[in-house]
N, C-alpha and C positions, 0 to 999 in steps of 0.2 A: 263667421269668417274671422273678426278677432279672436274667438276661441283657437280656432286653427290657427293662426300667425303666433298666438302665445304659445300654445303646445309645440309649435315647432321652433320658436326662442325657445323654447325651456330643454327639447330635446338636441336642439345644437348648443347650446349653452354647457350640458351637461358634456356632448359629444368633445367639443372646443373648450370650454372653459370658461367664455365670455359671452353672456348675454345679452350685456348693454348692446353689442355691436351687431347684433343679428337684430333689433328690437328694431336701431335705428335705420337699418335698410329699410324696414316694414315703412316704418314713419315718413322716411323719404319717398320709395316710391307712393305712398299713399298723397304726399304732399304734391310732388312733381303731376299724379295724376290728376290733380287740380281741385282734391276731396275738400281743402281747410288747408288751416295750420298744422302745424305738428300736433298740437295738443289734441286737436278735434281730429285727425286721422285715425288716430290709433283705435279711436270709438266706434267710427265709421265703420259701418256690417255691408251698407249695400251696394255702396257706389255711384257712379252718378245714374240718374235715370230718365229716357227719355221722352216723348207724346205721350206713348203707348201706353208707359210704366217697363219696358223691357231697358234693360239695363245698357250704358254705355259698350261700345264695341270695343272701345279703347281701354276700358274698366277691365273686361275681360281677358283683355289680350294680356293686358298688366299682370294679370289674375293669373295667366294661365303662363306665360312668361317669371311669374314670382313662383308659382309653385313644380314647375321643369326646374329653376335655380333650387329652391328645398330641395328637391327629390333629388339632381345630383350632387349638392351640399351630404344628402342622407346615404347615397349611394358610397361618395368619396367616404364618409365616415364610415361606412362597412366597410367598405376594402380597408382602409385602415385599420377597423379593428381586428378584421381578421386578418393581415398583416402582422399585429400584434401579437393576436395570439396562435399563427403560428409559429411567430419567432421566438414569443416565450415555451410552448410547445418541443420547439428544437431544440432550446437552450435546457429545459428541462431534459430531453431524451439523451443530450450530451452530457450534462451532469450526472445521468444513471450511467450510462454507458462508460464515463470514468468513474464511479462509483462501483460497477459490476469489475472494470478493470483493473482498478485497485485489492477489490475483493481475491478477484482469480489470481492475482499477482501474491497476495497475504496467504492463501491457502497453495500456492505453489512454494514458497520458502517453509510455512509449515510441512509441508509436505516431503520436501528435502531435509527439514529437521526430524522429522519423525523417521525417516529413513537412517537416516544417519544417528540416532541414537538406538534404531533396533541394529544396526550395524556395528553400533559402540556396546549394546546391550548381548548381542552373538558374540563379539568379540572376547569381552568379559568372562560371558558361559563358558566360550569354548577354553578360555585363559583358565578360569577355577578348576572346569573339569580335567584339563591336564595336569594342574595343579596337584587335585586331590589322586589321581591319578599314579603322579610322582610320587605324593606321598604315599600311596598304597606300595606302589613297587620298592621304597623305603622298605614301611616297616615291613613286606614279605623280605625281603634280604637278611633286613635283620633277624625275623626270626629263623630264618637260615640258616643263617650265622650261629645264630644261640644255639640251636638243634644241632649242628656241623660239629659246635663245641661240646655239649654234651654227648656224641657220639664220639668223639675224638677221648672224653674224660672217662667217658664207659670203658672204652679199649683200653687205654692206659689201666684203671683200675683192674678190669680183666688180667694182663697181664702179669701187674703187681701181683693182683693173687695167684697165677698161676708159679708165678716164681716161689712167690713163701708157701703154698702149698705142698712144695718139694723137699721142704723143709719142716711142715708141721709134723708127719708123722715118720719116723726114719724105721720103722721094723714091724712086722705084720703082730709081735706079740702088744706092742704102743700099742697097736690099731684094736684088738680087741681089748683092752685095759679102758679105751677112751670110752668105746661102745657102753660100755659096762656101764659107768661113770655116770654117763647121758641116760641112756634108761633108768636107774635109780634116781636121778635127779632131772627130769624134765623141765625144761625154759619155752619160755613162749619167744618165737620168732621176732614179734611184731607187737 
């Protein structure tokens, strides 16, 4: 029986915090049950006992009245602790669930940045490619140009020579003197 009364100081003690004060309920009702003194209670295993040897009826009732007060002393401390630890529980599932919320909130601004730089990223593409574009339509023009000009310099020179051409040889007999000339003396072109 002392066994049992310390194990269960020691498991409310643990539960509460205070042992002293679970010890000395023990001590009193063992006292008020008329066992001794305080000192000599707490030693006390059987209680009082009567003709027979069968133990007090008062003894037991005490007995069975002290351990209904443990059991719901042990009871309350369940529900408490599992109070506890549901409420830590909760408080944990809250701090994921703003933790998850924070999360989805941090990959939703990334997610609009990434959008918005493949947006600033197309934007660019399309900016260079028109760009390089412009610059292509540039230098065909110019070489347009350049080709327009040496067609333009061709025809002028064409015509130049046709004009002194009019002039190079003035009579059919020039014209065989020149032949002549050129046969005996062959040049290269080029």
């Amino acid at each position: 029986m002392l066994a049992t009364i310390r194990s269960c100081a020691r498991r409310c003690a643990r539960a509460y915090g205070d042992a002293s004060a679970v010890r000395m309920i023990h001590v009193t009702r063992a006292c008020d049950a008329g066992v001794g003194d305080a000192s000599t209670a707490a030693t006390t295993t059987g209680g009082v006992r009567d003709e027979k040897g069968d133990r007090d009826a008062a003894f037991l009732a005490d007995r069975k009245r002290w351990r209904a007060e443990v059991n719901s002393l042990r009871k309350q401390w369940r529900e408490d602790f599992e109070t506890r630890a549901q409420e830590k529980e909760r408080a944990r599932l809250e701090a994921q669930a703003q933790i998850q919320a924070q999360k989805a909130a941090r990959l939703e601004v990334k997610a609009a940045e990434r959008v918005e730089r493949a947006g600033q990223a197309s934007k660019t593409l399309e900016e260079m490619k028109r760009a390089k574009e412009r610059k292509l339509r540039i230098i065909a023009g110019h070489r347009r140009q350049r080709e327009h000009a040496m067609s333009l310099r061709r025809q002028a020179r064409e015509v130049d020579l046709l004009k002194q051409s009019r002039t190079w040889i003035a009579t059919p007999d020039e014209l065989e003197v020149r032949i002549e000339r050129a046969l005996a003396n062959p040049e290269r072109l080029f």
